[in-house]
C-alpha positions as CSV (number, residue, x, y, z in Angstrom):
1,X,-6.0,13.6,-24.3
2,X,-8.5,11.4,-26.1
3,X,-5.6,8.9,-27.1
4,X,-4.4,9.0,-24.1
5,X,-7.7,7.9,-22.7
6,X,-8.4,5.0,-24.8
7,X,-5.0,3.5,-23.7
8,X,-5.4,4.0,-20.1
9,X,-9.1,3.3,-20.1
10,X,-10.9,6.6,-19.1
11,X,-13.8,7.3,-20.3
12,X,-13.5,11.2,-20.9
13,X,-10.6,13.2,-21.5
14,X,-11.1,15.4,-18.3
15,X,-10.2,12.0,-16.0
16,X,-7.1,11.7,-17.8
17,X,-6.7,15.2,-16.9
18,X,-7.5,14.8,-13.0
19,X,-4.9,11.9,-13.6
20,X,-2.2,14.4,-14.6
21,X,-3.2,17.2,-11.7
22,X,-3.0,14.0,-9.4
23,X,0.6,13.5,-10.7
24,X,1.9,16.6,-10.1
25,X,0.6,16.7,-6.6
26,X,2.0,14.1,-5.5
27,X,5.3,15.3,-7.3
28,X,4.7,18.7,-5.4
29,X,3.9,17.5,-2.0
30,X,6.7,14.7,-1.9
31,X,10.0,16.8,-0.7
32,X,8.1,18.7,2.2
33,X,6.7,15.5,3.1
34,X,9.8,13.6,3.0
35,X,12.0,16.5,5.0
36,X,9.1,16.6,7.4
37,X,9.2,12.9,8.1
38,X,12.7,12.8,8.5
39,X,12.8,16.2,11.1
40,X,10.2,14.4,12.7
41,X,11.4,10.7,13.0
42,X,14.8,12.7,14.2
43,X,13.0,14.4,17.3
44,X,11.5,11.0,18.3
45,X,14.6,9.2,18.4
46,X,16.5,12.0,20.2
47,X,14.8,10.9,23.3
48,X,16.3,7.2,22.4
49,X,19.8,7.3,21.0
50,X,22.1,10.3,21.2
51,X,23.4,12.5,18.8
52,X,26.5,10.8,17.6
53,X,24.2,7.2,16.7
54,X,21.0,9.8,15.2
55,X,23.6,11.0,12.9
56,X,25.3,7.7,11.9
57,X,22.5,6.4,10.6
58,X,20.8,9.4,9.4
59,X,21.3,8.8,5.9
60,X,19.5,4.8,6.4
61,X,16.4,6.3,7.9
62,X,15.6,9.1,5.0
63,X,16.9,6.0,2.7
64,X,13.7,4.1,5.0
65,X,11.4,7.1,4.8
66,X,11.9,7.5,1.0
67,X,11.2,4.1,0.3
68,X,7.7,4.2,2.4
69,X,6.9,7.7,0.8
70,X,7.9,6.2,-3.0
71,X,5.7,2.5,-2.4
72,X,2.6,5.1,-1.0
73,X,3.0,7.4,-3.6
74,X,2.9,4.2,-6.4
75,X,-0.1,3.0,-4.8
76,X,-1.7,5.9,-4.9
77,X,-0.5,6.2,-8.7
78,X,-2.2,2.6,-9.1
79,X,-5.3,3.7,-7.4
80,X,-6.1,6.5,-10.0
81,X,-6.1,4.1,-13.4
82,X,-8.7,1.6,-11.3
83,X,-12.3,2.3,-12.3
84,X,-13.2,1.4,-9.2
85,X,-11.3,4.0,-7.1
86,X,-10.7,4.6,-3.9
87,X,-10.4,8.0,-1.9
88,X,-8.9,6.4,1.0
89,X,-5.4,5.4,0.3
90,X,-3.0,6.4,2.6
91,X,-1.7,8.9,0.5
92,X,-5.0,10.8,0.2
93,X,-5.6,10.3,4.3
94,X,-2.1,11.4,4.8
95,X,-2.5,14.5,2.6
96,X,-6.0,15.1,4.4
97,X,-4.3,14.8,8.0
98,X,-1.3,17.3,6.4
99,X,-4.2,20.3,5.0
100,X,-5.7,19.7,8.2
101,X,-3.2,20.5,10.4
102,X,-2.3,23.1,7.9
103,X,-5.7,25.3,8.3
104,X,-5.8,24.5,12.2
105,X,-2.1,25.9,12.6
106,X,-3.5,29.0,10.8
């Protein structure tokens, strides 16, 4: 951990640790997020298009809404090697919404 640290340029060895629980968060969290997504972009453009054109191009909007998830997740991934970090990227405000929900629905 402490060689680790030097290269990325922590200070301690428990950041580089909250650097690898952060990883496998967002490793965790990305396939209910993206299956959500997509169940939920699907129900908003059922009102829109009908079934036959939702499932034609089915397979280009969860190629879209991997692509979004993927670049938020990476700049999230970016965010945690600054030294001056940010809790507000909109992976963190995303997750926050997600728990949220997630005690309310309780």
């Amino acid at each position: 951990m402490t060689e680790i640290a030097q290269k990325i340029g922590c200070q301690k060895e428990y950041q580089v640790s909250r650097i690898l629980a952060l990883k496998t968060l967002r490793e965790q969290v990305r396939q209910p997020w993206h299956r959500l997504t997509c169940a939920r972009i699907a129900r908003l453009l059922a009102g829109y298009v009908d079934s036959e054109q939702l499932t034609q191009h089915q397979q280009q909007i969860e190629q879209l809404i991997t692509l979004q998830i993927d670049q938020i997740i990476a700049e999230d991934r970016i965010n945690a090697y600054r030294r001056q970090r940010t809790a507000h990227t909109l992976f963190a405000e995303s997750f926050r919404c997600y728990l949220g929900a997630v005690i309310h629905s309780s």
